[in-house]
SENUSE-651884 format. One line per 4 residues: number of its first residue (from 1); for each residue x, y, z of N, C-alpha, C, O, CB. Coordinates in Angstrom, 1 decimal. Atoms other than C-alpha are relative to their C-alpha. Glycine has a CB too. Layout:
SENUSE-651884
NUM	X Y Z X Y Z X Y Z X Y Z X Y Z | ...
This chain:
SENUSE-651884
1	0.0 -0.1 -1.4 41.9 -6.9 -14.8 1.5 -0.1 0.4 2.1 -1.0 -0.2 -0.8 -1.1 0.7 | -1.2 -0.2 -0.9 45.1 -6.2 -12.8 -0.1 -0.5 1.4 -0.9 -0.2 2.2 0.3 1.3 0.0 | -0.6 0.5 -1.9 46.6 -7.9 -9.4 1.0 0.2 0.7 1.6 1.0 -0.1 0.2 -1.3 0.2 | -1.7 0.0 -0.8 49.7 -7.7 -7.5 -0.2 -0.5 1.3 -1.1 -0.4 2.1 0.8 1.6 0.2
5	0.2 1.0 -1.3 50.7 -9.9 -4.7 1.7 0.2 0.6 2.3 0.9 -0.2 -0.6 -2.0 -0.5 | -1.0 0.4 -0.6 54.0 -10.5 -2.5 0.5 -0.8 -0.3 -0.3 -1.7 -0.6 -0.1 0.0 0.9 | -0.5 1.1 0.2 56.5 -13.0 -3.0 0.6 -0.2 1.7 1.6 0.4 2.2 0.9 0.0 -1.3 | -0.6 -0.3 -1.4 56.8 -13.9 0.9 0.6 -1.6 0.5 0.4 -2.3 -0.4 -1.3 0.6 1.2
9	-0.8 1.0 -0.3 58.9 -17.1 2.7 -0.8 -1.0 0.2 -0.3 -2.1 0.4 0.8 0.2 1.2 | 0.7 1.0 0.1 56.3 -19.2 2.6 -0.6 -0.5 -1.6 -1.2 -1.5 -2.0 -1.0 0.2 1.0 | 0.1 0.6 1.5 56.0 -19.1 -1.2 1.3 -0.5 -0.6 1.4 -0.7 -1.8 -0.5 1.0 -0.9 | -1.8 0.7 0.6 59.9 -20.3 -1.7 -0.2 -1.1 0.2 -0.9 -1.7 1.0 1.5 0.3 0.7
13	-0.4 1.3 0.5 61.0 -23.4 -3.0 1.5 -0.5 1.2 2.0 0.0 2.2 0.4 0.2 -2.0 | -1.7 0.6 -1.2 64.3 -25.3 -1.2 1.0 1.1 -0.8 2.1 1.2 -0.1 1.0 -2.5 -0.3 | -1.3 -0.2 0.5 66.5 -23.2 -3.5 -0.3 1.8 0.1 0.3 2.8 -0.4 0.2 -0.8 -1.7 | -0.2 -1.7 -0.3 65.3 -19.8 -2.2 -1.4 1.2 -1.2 -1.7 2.4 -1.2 2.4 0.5 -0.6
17	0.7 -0.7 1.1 62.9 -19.0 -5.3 -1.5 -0.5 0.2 -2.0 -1.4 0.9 0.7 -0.4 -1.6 | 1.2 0.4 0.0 59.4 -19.0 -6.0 -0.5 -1.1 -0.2 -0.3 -1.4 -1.3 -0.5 0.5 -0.5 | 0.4 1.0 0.6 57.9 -22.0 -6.1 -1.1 0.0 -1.0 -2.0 0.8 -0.8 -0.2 -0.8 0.9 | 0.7 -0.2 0.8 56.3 -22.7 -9.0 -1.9 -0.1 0.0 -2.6 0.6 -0.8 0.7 -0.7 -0.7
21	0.9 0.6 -0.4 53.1 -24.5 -7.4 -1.0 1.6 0.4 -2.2 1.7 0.3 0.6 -1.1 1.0 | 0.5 -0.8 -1.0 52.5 -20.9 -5.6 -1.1 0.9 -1.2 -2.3 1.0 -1.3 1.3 0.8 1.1 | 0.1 -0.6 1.3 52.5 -18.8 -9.1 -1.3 -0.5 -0.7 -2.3 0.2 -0.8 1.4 -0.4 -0.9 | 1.2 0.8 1.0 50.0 -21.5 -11.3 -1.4 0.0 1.0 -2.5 -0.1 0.6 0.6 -2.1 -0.5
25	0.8 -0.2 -1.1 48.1 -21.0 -7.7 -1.3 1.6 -0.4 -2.5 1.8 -0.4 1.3 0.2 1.5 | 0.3 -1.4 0.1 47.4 -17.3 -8.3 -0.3 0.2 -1.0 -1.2 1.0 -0.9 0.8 1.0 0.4 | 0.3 0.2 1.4 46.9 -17.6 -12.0 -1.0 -0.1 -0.1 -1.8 0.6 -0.8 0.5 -0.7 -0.6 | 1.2 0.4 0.1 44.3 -19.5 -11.4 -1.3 0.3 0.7 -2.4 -0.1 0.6 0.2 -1.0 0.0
29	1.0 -0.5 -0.9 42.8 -17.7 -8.8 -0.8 1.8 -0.9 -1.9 2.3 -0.9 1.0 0.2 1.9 | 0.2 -1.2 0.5 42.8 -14.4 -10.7 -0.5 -0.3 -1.5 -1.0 0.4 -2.3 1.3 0.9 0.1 | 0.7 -0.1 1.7 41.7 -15.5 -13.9 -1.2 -0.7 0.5 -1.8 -0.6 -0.5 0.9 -1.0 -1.6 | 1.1 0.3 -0.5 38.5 -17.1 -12.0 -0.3 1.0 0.4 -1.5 1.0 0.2 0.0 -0.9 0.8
33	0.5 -0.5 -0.5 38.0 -14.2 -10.5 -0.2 1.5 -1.2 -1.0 2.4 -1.1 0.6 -0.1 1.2 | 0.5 -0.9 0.9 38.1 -12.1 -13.5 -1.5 -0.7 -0.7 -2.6 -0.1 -0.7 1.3 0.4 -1.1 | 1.2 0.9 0.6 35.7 -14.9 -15.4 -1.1 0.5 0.9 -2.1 1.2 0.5 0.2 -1.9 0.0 | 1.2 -0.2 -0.7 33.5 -14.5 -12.4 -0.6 1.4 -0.1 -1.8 1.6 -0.2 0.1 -0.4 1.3
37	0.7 -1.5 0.2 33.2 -10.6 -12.6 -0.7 0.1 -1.3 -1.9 0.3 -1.4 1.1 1.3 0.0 | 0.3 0.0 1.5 33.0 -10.8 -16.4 -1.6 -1.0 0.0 -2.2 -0.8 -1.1 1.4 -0.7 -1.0 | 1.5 0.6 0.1 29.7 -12.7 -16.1 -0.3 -0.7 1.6 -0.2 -1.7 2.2 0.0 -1.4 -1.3 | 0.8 0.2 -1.5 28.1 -12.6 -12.9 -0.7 -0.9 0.1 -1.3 -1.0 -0.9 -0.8 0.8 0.4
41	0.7 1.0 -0.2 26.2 -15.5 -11.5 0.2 -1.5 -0.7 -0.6 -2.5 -0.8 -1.1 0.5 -0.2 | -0.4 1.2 0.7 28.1 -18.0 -13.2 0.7 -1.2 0.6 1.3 -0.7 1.5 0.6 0.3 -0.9 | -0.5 0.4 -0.6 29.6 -20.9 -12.1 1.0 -0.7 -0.9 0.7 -1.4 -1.9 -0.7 -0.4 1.0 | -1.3 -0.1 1.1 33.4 -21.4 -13.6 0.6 -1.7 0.8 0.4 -2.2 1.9 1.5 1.9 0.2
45	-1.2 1.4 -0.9 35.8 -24.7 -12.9 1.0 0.0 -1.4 0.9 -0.1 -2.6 -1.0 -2.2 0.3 | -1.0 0.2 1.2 39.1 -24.5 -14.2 0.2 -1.5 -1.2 -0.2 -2.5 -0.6 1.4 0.1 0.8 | 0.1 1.1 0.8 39.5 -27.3 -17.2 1.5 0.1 -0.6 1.9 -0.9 -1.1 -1.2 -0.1 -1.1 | -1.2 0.5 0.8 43.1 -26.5 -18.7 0.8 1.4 0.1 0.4 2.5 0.4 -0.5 -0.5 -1.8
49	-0.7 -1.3 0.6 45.9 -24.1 -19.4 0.7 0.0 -0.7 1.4 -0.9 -0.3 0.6 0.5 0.6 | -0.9 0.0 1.8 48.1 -23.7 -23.1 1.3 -0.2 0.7 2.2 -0.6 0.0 -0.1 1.8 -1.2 | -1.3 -0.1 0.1 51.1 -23.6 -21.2 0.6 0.3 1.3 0.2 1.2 2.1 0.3 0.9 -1.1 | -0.6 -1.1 -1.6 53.7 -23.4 -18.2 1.1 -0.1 -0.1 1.8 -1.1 -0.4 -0.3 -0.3 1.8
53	-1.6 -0.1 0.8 56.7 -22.1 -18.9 0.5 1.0 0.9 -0.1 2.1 0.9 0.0 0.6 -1.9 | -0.5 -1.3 -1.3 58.9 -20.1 -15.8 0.7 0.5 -1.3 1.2 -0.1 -2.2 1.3 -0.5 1.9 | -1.0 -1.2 1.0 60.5 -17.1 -17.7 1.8 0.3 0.7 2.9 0.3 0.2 -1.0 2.0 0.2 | -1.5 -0.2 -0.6 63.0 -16.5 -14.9 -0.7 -0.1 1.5 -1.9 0.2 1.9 1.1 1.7 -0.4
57	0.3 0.0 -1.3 63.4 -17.2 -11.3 -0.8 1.5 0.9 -0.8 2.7 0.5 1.4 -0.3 0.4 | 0.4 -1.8 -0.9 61.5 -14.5 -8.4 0.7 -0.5 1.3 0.9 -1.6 1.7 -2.2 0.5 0.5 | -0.9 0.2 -1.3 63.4 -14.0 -5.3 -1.3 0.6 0.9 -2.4 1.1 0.6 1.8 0.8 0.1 | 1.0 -0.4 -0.9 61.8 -13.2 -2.0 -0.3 1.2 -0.1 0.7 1.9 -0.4 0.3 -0.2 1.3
61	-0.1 -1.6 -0.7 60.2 -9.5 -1.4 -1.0 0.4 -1.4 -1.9 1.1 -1.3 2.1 1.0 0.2 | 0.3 -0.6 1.0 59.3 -9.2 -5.2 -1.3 -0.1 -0.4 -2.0 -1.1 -0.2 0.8 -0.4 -0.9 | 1.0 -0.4 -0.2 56.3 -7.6 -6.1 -0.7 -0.5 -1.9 -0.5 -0.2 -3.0 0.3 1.6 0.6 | 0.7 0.0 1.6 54.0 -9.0 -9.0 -0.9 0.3 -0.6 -2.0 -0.1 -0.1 -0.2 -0.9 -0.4
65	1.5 -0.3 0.9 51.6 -7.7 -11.4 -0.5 -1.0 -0.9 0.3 -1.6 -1.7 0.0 1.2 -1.0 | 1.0 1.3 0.9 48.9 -10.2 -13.0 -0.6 0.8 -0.8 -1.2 1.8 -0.3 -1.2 -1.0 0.8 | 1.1 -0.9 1.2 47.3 -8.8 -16.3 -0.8 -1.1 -0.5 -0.5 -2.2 -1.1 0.8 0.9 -1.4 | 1.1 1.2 0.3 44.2 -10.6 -16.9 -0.8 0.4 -1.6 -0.6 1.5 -1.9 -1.5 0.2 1.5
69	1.1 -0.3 0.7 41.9 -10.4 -19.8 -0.3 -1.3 -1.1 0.4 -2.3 -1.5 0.2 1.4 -0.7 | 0.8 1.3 0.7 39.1 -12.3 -22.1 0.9 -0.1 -1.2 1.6 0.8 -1.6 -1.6 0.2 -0.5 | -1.3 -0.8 1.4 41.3 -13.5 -25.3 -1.1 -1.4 -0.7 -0.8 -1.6 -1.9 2.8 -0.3 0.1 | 0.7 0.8 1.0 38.4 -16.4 -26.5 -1.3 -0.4 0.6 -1.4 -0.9 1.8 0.8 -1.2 -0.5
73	1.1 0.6 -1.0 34.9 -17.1 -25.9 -0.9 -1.3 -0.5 -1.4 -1.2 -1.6 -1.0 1.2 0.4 | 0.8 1.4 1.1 33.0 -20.5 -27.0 -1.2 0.1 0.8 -1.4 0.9 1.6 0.8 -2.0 -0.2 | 1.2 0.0 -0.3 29.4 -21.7 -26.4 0.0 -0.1 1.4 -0.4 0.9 1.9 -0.7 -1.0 -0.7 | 0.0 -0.3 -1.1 29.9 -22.6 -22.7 1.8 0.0 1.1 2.1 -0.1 2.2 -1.2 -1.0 0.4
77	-1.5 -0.4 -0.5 33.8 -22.0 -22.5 0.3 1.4 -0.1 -0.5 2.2 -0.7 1.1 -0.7 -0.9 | -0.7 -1.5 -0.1 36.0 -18.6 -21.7 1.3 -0.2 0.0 1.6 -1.1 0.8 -0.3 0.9 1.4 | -1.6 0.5 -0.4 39.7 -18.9 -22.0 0.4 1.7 0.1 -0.1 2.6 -0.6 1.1 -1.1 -1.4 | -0.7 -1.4 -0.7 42.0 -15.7 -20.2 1.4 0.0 -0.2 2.1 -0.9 0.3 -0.2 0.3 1.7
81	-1.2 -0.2 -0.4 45.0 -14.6 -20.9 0.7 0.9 1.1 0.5 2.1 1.4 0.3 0.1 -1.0 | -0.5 -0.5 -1.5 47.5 -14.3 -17.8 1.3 0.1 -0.6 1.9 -0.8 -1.1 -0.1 -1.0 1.5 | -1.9 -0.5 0.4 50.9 -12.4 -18.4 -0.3 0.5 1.5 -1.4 1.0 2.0 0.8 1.7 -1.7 | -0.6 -0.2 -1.3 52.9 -12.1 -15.0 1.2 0.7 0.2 2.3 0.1 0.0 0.1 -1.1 0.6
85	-1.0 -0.4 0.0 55.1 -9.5 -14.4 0.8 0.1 1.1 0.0 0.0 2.1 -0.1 0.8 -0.4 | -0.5 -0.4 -1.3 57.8 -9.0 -11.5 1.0 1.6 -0.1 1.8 1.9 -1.0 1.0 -1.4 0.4 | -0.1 -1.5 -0.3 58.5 -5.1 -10.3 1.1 0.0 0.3 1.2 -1.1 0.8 -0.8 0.7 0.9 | -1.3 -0.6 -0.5 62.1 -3.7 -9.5 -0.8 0.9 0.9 -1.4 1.7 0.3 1.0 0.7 -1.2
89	0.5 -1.4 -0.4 60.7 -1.4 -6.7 1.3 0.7 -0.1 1.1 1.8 0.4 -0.9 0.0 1.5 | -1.2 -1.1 -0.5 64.3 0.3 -6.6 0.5 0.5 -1.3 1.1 1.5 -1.6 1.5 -0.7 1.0 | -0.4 -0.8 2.1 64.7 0.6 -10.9 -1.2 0.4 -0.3 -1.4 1.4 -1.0 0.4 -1.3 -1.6 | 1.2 -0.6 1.2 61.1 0.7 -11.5 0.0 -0.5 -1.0 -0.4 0.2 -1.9 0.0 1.2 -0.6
93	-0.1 0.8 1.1 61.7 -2.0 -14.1 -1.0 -1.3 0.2 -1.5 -1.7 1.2 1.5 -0.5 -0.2 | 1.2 0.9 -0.1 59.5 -4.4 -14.7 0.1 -1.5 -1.3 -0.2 -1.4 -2.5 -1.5 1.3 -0.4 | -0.2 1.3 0.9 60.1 -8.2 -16.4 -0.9 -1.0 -0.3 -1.5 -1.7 0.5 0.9 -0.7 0.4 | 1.6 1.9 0.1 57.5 -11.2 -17.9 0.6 -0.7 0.7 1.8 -0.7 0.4 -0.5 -1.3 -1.7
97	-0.6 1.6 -0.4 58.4 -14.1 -16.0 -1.0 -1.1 -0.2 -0.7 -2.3 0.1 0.4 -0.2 1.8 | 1.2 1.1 0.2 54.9 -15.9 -17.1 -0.6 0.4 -0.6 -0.5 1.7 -0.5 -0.8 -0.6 0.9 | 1.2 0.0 0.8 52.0 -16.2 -19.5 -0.3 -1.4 -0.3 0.5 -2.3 -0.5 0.1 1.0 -1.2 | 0.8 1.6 0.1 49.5 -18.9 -20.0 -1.5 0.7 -0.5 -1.7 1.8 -0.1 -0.1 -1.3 1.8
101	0.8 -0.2 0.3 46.4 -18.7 -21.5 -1.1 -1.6 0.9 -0.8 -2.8 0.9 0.3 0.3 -1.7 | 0.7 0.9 -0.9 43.6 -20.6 -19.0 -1.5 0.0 -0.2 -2.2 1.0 -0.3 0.4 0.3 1.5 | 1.4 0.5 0.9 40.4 -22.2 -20.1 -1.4 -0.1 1.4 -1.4 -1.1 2.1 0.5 -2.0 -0.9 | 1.2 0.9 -0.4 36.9 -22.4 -18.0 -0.8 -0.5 -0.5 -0.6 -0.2 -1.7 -0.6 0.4 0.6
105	1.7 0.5 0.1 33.4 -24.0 -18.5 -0.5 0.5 1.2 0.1 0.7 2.2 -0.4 -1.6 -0.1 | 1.6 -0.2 -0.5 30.0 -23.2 -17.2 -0.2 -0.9 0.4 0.3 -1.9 -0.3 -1.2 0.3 -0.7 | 0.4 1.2 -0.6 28.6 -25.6 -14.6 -1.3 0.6 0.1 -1.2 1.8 -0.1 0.7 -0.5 1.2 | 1.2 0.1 -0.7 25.0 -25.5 -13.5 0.1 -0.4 0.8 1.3 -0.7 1.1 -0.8 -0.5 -0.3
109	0.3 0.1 -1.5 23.7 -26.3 -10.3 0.6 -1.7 0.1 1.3 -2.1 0.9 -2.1 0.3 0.5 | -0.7 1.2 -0.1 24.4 -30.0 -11.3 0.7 -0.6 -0.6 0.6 -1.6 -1.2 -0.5 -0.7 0.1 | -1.2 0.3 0.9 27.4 -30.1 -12.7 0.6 -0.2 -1.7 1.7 -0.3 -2.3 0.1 -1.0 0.3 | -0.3 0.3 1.1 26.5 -30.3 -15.8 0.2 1.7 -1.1 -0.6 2.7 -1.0 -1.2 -1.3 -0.4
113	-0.4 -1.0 0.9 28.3 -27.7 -18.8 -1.6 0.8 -0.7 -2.7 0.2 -0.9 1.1 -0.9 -1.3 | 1.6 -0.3 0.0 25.5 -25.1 -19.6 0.6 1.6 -1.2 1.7 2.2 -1.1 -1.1 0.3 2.2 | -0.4 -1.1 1.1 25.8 -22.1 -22.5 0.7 1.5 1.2 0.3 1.8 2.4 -1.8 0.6 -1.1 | 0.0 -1.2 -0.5 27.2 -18.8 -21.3 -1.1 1.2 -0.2 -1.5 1.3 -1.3 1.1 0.4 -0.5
117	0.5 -1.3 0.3 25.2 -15.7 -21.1 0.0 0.8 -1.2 1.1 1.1 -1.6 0.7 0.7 0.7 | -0.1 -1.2 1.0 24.5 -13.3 -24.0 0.7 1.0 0.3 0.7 1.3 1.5 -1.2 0.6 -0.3 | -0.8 -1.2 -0.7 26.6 -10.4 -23.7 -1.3 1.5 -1.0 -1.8 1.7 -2.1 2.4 0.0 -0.7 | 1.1 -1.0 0.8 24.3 -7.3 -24.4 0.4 0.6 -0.9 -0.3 1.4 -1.6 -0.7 1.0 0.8
């Protein structure tokens, strides 16, 4: 799955750059939302991520692509890997500034961890 979002003045830090909070924000919204397409009717809660590591600062204006996909699946876990790129719109270049690999579980109605789906 693919995203792209804005970097706009309310996602800067005091020093003019992305804050980091905003980034691990969207990560985690887009890799829930891939989990949730990828198995419909399920219900996901983040539990963890391998790693957070800024590549390089984003300034305001800059345009990012999220590349989503499944990279492990266990009995009622999914983990996604998220590479984040930032766009040059005026080169057309394009840099990692992030990847993390981010973990859900399966909840049931009452909270409790429950198998995933068969995949047909």
């Amino acid at each position: 799955m693919e995203s792209y979002t804005v970097v706009r003045p309310e996602h800067l830090n005091q020093y003019g750059h992305l804050f980091g909070g905003c980034l691990l924000k969207w990560v985690d919204e887009i890799a829930w939302i891939a989990a949730s397409r990828d198995y419909p009717g399920c219900r996901f809660v983040t539990v963890g991520m391998d790693r957070v590591e800024f590549h390089r600062g984003v300034n305001l204006g800059a345009v990012l692509r999220f590349v989503c996909h499944e990279s492990r699946r266990g009995r009622t876990s999914v983990t996604y890997e998220v590479q984040v790129y930032t766009d040059d719109l005026e080169s057309g270049r394009e840099e990692p500034i992030f990847s993390t690999h981010i973990s859900f579980v399966r909840l049931d109605e009452h909270g409790r961890k429950t198998p995933l789906p068969l995949r047909p």
